[in-house]
C-alpha positions as CSV (number, residue, x, y, z in Angstrom):
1,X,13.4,2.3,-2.9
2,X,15.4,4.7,-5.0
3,X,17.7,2.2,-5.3
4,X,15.5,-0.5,-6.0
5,X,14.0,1.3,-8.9
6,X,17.1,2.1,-10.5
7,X,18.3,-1.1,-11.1
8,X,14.4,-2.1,-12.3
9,X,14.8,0.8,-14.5
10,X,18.1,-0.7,-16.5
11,X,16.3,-3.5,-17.4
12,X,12.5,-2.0,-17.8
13,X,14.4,0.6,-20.2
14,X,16.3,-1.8,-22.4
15,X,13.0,-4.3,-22.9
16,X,10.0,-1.4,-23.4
17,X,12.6,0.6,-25.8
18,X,13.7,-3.1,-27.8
19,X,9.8,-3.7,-27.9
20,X,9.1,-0.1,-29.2
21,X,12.0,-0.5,-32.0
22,X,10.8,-3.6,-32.9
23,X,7.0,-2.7,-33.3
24,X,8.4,0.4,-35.6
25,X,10.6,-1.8,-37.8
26,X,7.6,-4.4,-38.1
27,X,5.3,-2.0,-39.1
28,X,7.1,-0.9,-42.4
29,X,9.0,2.5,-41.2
30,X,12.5,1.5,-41.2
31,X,13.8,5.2,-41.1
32,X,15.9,6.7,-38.1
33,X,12.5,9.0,-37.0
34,X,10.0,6.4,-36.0
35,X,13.2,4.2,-34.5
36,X,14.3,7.2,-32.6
37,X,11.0,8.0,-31.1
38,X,9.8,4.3,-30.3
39,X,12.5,4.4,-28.3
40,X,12.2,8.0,-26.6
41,X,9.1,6.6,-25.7
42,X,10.1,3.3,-24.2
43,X,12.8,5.3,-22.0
44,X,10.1,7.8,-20.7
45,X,7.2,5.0,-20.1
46,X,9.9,3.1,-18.5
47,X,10.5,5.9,-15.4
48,X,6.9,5.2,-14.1
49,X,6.9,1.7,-14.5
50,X,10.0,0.9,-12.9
51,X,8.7,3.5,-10.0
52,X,5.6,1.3,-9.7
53,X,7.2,-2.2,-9.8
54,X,9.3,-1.0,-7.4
55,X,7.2,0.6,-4.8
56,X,5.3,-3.5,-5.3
57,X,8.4,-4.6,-4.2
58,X,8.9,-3.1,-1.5
């Protein structure tokens, strides 16, 4: 399952930290802070989410 949820975690990454960059650009803070943190936070939500999808899976 490790395996499993490391490849799901490449691609949960990319996609929740493109969606938290875009939703800070959107919202009218184009500086490096709220860019960098959106996607802090999309890298750390995506560890229990690709845990979860995985353990579906399986």
């Amino acid at each position: 399952m490790t395996r499993l949820m490391m490849l799901l975690f490449s691609m949960v990454a990319t996609t929740l930290m493109g969606v938290g960059i875009v939703i800070a650009l959107v919202s009218g803070h184009a500086t490096l802070q709220p860019i960098l943190i959106a996607a802090a936070v999309g890298f750390i939500l995506a560890l229990p989410v690709s845990w979860y999808i995985a353990k579906q899976l399986v």
